[in-house]
N, C-alpha and C positions, 0 to 999 in steps of 0.2 A: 620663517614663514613668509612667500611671497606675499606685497600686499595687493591689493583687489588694482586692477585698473580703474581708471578713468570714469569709463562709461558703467563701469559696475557700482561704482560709488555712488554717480549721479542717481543711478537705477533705483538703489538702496535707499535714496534721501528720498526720490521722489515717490516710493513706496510708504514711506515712514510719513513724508507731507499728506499725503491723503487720508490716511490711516488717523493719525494724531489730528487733521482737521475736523475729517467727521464723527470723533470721537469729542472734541474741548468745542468746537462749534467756532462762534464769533471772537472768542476770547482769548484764541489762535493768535490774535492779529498782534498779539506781544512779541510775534518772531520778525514781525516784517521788517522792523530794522535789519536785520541780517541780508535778507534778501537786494532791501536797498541799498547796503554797504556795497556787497557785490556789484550791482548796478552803476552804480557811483565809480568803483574800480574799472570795470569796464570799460566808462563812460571817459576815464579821464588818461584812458588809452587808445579811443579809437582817431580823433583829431592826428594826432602826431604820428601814427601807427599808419594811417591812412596817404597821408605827404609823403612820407619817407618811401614807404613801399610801391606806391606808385610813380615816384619821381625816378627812382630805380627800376622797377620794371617796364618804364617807358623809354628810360635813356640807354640802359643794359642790352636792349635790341640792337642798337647801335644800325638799322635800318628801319628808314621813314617806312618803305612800302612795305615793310614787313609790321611792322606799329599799324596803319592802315590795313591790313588784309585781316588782324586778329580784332580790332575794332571793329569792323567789319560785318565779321561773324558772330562777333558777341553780342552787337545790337542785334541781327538779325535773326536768330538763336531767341534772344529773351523778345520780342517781338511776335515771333511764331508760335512761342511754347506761352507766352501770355492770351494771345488769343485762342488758343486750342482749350486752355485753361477756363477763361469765359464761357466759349461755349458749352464744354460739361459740366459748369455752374447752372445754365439755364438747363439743360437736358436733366440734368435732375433736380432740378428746382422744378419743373413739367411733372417729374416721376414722382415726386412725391409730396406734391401738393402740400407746400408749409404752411404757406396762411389762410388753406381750408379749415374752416370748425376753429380757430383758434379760440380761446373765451378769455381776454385780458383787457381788466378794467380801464375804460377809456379817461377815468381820472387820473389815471399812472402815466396817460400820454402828455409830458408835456413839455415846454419848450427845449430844443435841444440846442448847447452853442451849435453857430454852424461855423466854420473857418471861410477868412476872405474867398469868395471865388477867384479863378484865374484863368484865364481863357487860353488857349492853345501858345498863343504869341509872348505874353506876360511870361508864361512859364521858360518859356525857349532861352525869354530877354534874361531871366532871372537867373539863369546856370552862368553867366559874362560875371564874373564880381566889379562892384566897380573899385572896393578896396577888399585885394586879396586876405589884408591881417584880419580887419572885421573879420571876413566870411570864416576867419581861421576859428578868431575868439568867439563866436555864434554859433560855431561847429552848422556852418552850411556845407551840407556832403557834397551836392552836386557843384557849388562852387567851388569848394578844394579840391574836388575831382577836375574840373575844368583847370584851376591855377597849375595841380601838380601836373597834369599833362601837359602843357604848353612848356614848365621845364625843361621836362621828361626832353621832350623834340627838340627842344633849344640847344642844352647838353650836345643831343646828338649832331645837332649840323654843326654847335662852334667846334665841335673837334677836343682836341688836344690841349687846347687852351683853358676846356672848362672840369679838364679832370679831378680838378683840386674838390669842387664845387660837388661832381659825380662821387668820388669819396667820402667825402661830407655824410650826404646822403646813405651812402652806402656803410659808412659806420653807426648811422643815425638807426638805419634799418635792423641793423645787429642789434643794437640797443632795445629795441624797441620788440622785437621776437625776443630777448631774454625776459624782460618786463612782464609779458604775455603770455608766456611761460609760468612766472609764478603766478601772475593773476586768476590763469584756468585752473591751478591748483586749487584753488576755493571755491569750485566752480559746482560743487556738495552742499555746501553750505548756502551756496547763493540760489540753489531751487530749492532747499527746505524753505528761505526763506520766503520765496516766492509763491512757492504750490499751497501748503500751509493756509496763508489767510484768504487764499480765495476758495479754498472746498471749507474752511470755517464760515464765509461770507453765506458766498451762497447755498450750499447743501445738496440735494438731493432734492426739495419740493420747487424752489424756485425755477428748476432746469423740466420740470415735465409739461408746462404748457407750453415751452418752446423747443421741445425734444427733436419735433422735426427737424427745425431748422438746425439743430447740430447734426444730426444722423446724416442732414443732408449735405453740409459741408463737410462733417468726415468722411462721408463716402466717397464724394469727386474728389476730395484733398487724396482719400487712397487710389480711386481710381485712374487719375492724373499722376502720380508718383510710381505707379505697378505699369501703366500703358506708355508712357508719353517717357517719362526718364530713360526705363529699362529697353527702349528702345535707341534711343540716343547712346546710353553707356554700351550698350552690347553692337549697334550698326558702325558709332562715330569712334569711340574710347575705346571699342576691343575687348570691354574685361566684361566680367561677369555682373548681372547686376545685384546677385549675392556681395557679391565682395563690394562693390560699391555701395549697396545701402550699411553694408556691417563698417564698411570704410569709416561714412560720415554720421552714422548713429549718436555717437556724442552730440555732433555740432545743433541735427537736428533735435534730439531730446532737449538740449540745453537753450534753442529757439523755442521750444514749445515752454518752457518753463519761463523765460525772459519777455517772448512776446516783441525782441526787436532784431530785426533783419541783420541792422549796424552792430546794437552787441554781440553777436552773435559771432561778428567777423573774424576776431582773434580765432577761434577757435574753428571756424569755418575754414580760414588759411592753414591751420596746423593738419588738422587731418585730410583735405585735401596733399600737403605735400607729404606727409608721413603717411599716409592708409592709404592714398590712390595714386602717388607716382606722381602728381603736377607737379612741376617744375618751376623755382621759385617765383622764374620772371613769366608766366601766365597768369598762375594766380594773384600774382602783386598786380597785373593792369585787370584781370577779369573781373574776380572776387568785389574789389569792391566798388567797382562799376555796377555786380548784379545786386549788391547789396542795396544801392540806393533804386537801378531801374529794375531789375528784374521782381516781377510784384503776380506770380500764378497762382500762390494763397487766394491774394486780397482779390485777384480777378477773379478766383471761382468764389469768392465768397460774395463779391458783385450779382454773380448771375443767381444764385442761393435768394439774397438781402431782396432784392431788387424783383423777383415774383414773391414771395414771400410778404411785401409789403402791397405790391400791387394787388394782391391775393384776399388778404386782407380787408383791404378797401371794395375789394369787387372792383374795380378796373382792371379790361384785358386790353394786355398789350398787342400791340400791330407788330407785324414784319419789320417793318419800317423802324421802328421804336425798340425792337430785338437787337436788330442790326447796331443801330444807334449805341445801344447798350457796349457790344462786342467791340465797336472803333475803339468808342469814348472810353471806356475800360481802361483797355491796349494802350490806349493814349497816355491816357494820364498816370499810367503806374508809372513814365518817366519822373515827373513830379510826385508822386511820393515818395515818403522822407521814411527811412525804413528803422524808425521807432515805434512803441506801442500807441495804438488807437488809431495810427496813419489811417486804416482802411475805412475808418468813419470817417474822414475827410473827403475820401476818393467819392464815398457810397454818396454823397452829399453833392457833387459835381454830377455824377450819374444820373440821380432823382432831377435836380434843377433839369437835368437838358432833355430828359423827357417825360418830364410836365407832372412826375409822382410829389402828391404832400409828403415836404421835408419832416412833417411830426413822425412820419411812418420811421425814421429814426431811433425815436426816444422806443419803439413796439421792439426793438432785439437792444436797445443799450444793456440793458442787465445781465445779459448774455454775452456781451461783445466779446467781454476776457477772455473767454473760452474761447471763440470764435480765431481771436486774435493769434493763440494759439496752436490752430491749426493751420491756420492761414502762413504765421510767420516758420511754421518749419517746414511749409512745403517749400517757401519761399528760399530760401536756404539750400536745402537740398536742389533745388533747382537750378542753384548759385555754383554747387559742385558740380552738378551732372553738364552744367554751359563750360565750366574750367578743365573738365575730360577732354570733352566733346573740343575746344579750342587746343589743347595741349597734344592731342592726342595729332590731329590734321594737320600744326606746325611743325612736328615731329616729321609724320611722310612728307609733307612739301620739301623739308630739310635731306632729307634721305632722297628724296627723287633728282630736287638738284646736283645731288652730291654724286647719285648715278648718271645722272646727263651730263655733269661736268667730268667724270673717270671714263665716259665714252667718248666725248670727243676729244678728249686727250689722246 
């Protein structure tokens, strides 16, 4: 008897986690280790997983201007599809009025940590490491993205001289796809253990005086993933967006279960090169570049949070302060760090710059899980739909040259 796939098991466990939560309740929460084990496993593959693969798919181009024209477009890519993301955050935050009528007791409001602020420049300064091993051992994403790229480029200009080194790397990266491999086999067990104590936590009562504001981000999360991807995979990638969302269904179910953009990687890279055709060396520089910038969950969940609280209070927002919202957003999903809770940090930089009480916070913390959720598998999927969308146009650029070069031959 064959056995079930992948995604069928996951399907199964997270069926059985909901089931079994809202059946035992709170006392659920005796699976969480399991969940955490998973997490932990993850966790102590993405640092090395991230070096290796990147130092390779940077140096493997073995042209600069070709490295530059795909960074290029992958900034520019997560850039666009994050602020399109915002906006249909606020457009249905507009439609369906979340913090109208809310009734939640104003003693439940109260101090929330907030995380250091950091202004546009700090953040720029802070992707430079100034010692690459720290940033290794602290698992700084954007700094080991910064260190492995500068490799990556290095490699490529010394030549000949640095193949030993390009090897290295490139055995490292075998390594580390085997590893990844068995890691997502438990990858059943790691959302029983995850979905479990949160539908035991919360339940079914604590989620109806803030129903909107999930309706409201599941709806832009689907309606940003049905409009904005399936355009991209079908004008940029060529393929169906059937096949692309059946593609990375794992990756994104097992985001939704995890709640972090970065675990989520491993398996984001897998079905990207097995289920949609990327190509090792796009997804090793794309993937987890978008894993740390690309942030169109947390941005639609911005434009969601962010009326929602203003809502709330009875303050209406100006143009002026909309707008503000959309940059800063945009902005700052480069600096988010794409683990769980990251998009309370963002929503935090958001409020401060235009002038919303930080308490309005603690009015969706109980809810954020969930939130977090949807946010981080659109995130995800968006992570695939940018590695098409760049694999697919290095592909023609590759083939056009290769026609302009067989003409004037």
């Amino acid at each position: 008897m064959k056995r079930p796939g992948l995604l069928t098991q996951i399907l199964v466990a997270f069926v059985i986690a909901i089931v079994l939560g809202a059946i035992v309740g709170p006392s659920i929460e005796v699976v969480q280790p399991l969940g955490d084990l998973f997490l932990r496993m993850i966790q102590f593959i993405i640092v090395p997983l991230i070096l290796s693969t990147l130092v390779v798919g940077v140096a493997g181009t073995g042209n600069i201007k070709k490295l530059g024209r795909m960074g290029g477009k992958t900034i520019l890519y997560y850039l666009v599809t994050s602020a399109i993301a915002i906006t249909i955050g606020l457009g249905i935050g507009f439609a369906f009025q979340p913090g109208s009528g809310v009734d939640i007791p104003t003693e439940s409001i109260g101090e929330e940590p907030v995380a250091e602020e950091q202004n546009v420049i700090e953040t720029l300064l802070n992707i430079i490491p100034q010692n690459p091993f720290q940033a290794l051992v602290e698992g700084e994403t954007l700094q080991i993205i910064f260190f492995a790229l500068f490799i990556g480029i290095a490699i490529s200009l010394v030549g000949e001289k640095a193949q030993t080194v390009y090897r290295f790397f490139e055995g490292f990266a075998e390594v580390m796809y085997k590893i990844t491999g068995i890691v997502i086999q438990l990858a059943p067990i790691g959302v029983f253990g995850l979905i479990a104590p949160v539908v035991g936590e919360y339940g079914i009562g604590v989620l109806l005086p803030l129903l909107k504001v999930i309706l409201g981000v599941l709806v832009a999360c689907l309606l940003h993933a049905v409009i904005t991807y399936s355009i991209v995979v079908k004008s940029f990638g060529k393929i169906s967006p059937l096949v692309f969302f059946k593609g990375i269904a794992p990756a994104g179910l097992f985001a939704f279960s995890s709640a972090s953009s970065a675990g989520t990687l491993p398996l984001t890279m897998k079905n990207s090169q097995e289920n949609l055709g990327v190509t090792q060396k796009t997804s090793s520089c794309v993937l987890p570049l978008g894993a740390t910038i690309n942030m169109d969950g947390t941005a639609i969940y911005q434009g969601v949070a962010v009326l929602f609280i203003a809502q709330f209070y009875g303050i209406e927002l100006s143009v002026s302060q909309l707008l503000s919202v959309v940059l800063i957003a945009t902005l700052a999903s480069i600096g988010t760090a794409g683990i769980p809770g990251a998009g309370m940090i963002m929503l935090t930089l958001v409020l401060t710059n235009i002038g919303l009480p930080l308490e309005g916070i603690a009015l969706i913390a109980g809810v954020d899980r969930i939130l977090d959720m949807f946010r981080t598998s659109i995130n995800v999927i968006g992570d695939a739909a940018g590695a098409v969308l760049v694999d697919r146009t290095e592909k023609n650029h590759t083939e056009d040259q290769e026609l302009e070069h067989s003409l004037n031959a």
